[in-house]
C-alpha positions as CSV (number, residue, x, y, z in Angstrom):
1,X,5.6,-4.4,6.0
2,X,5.1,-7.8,7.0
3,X,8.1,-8.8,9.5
4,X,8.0,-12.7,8.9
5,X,11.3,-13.9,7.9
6,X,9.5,-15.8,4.4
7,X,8.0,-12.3,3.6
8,X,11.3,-10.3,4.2
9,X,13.8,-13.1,2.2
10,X,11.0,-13.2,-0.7
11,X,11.7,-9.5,-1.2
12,X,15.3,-10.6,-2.5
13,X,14.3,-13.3,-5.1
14,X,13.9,-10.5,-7.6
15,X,17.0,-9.5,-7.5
16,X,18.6,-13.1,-7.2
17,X,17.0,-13.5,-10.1
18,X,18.2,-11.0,-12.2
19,X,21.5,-11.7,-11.5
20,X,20.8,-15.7,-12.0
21,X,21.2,-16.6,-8.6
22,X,18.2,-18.0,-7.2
23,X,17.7,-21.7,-7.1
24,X,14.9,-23.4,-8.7
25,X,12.5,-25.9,-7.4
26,X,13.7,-27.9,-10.2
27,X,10.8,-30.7,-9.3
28,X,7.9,-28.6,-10.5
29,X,8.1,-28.3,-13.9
30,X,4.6,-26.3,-15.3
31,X,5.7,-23.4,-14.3
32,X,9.0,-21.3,-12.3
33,X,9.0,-21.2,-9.1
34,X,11.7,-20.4,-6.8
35,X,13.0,-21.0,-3.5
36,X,13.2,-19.1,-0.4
37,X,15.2,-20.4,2.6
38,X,15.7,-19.0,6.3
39,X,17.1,-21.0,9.0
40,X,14.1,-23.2,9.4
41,X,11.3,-21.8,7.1
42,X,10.9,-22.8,3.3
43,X,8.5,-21.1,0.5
44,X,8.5,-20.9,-3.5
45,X,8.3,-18.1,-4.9
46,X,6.8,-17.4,-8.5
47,X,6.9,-14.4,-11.0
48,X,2.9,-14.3,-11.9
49,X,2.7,-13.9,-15.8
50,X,0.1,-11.1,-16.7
51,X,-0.9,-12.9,-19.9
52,X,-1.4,-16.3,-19.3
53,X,-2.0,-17.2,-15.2
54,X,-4.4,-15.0,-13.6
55,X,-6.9,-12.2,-13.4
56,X,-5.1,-8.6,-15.0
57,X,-6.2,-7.1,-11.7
58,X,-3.1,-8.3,-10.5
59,X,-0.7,-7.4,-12.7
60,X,-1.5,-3.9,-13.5
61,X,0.9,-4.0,-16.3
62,X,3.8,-5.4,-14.9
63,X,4.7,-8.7,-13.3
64,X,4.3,-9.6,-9.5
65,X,6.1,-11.7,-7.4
66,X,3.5,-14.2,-5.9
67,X,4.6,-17.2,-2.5
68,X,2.2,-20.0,-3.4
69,X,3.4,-22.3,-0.5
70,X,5.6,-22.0,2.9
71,X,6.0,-24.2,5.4
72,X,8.6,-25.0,7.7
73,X,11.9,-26.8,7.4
74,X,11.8,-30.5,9.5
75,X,13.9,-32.1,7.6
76,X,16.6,-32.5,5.1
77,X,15.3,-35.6,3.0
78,X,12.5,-37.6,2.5
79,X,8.7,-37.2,3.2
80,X,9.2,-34.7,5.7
81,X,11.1,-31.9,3.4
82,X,8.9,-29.4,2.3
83,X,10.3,-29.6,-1.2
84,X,9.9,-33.2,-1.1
85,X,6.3,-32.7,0.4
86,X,5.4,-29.7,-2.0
87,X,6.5,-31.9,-5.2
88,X,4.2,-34.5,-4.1
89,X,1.0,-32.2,-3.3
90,X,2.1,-31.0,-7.5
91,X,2.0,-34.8,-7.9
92,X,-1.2,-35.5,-6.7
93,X,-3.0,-31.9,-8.6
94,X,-1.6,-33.3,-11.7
95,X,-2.9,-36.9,-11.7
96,X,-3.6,-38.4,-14.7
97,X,-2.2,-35.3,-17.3
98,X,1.0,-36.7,-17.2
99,X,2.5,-33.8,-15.4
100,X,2.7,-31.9,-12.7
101,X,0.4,-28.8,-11.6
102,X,0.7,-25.7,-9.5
103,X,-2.1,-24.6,-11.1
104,X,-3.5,-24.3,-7.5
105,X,-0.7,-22.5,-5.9
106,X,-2.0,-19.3,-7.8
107,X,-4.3,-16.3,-6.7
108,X,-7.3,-17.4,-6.5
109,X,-10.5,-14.7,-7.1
110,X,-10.1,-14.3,-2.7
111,X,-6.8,-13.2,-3.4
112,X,-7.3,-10.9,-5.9
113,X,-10.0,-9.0,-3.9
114,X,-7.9,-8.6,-0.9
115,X,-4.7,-7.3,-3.2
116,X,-7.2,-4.9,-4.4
117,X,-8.0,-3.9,-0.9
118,X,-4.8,-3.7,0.0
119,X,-4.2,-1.4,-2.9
120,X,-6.8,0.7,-1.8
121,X,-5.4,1.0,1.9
122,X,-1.8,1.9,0.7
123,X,-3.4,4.6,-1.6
124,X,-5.7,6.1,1.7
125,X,-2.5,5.6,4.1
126,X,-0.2,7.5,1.2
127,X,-2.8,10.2,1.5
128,X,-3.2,10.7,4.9
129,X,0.5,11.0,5.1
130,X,1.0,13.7,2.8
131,X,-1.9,15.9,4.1
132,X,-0.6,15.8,8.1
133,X,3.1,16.6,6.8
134,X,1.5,19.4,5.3
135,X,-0.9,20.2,8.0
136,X,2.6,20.1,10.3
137,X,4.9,22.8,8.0
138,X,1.5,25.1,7.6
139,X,1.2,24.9,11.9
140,X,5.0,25.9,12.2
141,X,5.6,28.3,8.6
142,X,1.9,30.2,9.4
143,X,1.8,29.7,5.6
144,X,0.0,28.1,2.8
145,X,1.5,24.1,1.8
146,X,0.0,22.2,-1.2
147,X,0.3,19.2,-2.9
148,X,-0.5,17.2,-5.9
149,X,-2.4,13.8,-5.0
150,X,-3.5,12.1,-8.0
151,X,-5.6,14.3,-10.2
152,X,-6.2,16.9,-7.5
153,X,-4.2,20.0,-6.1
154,X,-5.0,20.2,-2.6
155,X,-3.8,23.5,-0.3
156,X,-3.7,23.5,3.6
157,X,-3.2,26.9,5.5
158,X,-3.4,26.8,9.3
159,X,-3.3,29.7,11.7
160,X,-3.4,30.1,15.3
161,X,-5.9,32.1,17.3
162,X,-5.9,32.5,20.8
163,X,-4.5,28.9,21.2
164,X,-7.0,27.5,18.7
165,X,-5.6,26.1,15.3
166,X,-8.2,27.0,12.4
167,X,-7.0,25.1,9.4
168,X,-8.5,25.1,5.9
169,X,-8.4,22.9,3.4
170,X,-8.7,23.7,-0.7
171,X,-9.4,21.2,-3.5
172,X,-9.3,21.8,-6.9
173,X,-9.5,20.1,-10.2
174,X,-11.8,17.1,-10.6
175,X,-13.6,16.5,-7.4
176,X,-13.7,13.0,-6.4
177,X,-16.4,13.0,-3.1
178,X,-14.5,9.9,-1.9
179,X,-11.2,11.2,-2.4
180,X,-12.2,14.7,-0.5
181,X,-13.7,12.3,2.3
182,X,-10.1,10.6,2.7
183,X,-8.1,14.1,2.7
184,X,-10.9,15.7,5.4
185,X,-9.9,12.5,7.3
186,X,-6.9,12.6,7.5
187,X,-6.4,15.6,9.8
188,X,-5.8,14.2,13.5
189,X,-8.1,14.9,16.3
190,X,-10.8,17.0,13.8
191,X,-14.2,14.6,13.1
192,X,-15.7,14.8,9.7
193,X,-18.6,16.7,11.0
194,X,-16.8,19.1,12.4
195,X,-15.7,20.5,8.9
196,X,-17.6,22.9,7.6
197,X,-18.2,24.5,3.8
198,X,-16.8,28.1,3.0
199,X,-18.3,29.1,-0.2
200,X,-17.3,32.3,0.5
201,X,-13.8,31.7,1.4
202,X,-11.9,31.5,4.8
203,X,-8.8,32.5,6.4
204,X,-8.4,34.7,3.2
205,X,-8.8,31.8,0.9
206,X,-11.2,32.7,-1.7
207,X,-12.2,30.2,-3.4
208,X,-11.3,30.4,-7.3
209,X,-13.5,28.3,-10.0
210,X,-13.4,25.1,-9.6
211,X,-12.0,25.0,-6.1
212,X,-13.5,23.9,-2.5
213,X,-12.5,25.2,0.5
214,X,-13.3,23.5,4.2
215,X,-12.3,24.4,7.4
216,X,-12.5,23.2,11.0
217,X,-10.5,24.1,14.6
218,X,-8.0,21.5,15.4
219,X,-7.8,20.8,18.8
220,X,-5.3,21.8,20.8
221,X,-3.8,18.5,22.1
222,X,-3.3,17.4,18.5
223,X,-1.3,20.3,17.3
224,X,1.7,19.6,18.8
225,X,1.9,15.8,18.5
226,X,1.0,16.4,14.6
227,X,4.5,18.6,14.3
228,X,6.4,15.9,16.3
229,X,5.2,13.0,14.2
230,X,5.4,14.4,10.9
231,X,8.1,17.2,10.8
232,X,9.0,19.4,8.0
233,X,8.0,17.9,4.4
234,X,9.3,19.8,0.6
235,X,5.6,20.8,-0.8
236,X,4.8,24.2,-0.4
């Protein structure tokens, strides 16, 4: 989501090298790393090996694609090439092995934790997304929309009422509070206070075992911009 031209040309390396047609930095030898090249910016680009380089956090299973170093292009030979420059800062982390090292171009543990934040955001922004195009189709169908997030089935059912919006909520299956917390969120313009608990059901939703069912009044203001922004979705 980053619109830097390194961070948009990194997102073909992959596929340059799959099909064998990404250039090596052939200078650094301990380990694979790539180039990228724009018009006057320069990184390398390395496929992080699950096993042997860094923490598993990372990997997850499968391989990521990690820049170690970018910089800008000044000039096209000697000291001032950020190949040239890059080799020599290997050079110099190497010094007296023999070899070279881009041992330090890796994650490092700061990385790792803000990957795993990251992570977390995508998850929470994938979430909210989902439960306002549902919120949207119930405010224009009048009718029930669910979805399956994770381990959970969630069900939203909005009706109108003298220009009032009353929307419920139902969660069932394993109950994560957190994961609740992010749903509840999620609906524009309604506070997390202002949800309350129907034990006894609402809007006709009774709730079945192992279900929860919350409801709250959206605001006017928010119901139309909520249909604009998210439109009609395929969950129901």
């Amino acid at each position: 989501m980053i619109d830097h031209p390194v961070a948009v040309r990194a997102q073909h390396v992959p596929l340059e090298v799959a099909a064998q047609g990404a250039q090596r930095v052939v200078s650094i030898t301990d380990r694979v790393w790539f180039k990228v090249k724009t018009s006057q910016h320069r990184a390398a680009v390395h496929r992080l090996d699950p096993v042997h380089e860094h923490n598993a956090v990372i990997s997850a299973g499968s391989a990521w694609w990690w820049i170690g170093a970018a910089g800008t292009r000044k000039a096209d030979s000697g000291n001032d090439d950020f190949y040239a420059q890059l080799e020599a800062e290997c050079g110099r982390a190497g010094k007296g092995t023999g070899r070279v090292s881009s041992l330090h171009l890796l994650p490092r543990d700061v990385d790792v934790k803000r990957l795993k934040a990251e992570l977390a955001t995508q998850v929470v922004v994938g979430i909210r997304d989902i439960v306002c195009r549902m919120v949207a189709n119930s405010i224009r169908a009048g009718s029930t929309w669910s979805a399956r997030l994770q381990r959970h089935e969630i069900s939203v059912l909005v009706r109108a009422r003298d220009g009032e919006a009353y929307i419920a909520v139902v969660a069932e299956s394993f109950i994560d509070p957190n994961f609740l917390a992010v749903v509840l969120r999620a609906v524009p313009g309604v506070d997390s206070a202002d949800w309350l608990e129907e034990p006894g059901g609402a809007m006709g939703i009774q709730p079945g075992f192992g279900q929860i069912v919350r409801s709250a009044i959206i605001p006017t203001e928010y119901q139309a911009k909520i249909v604009e922004q998210y439109g009609v979705g395929t969950e129901r």
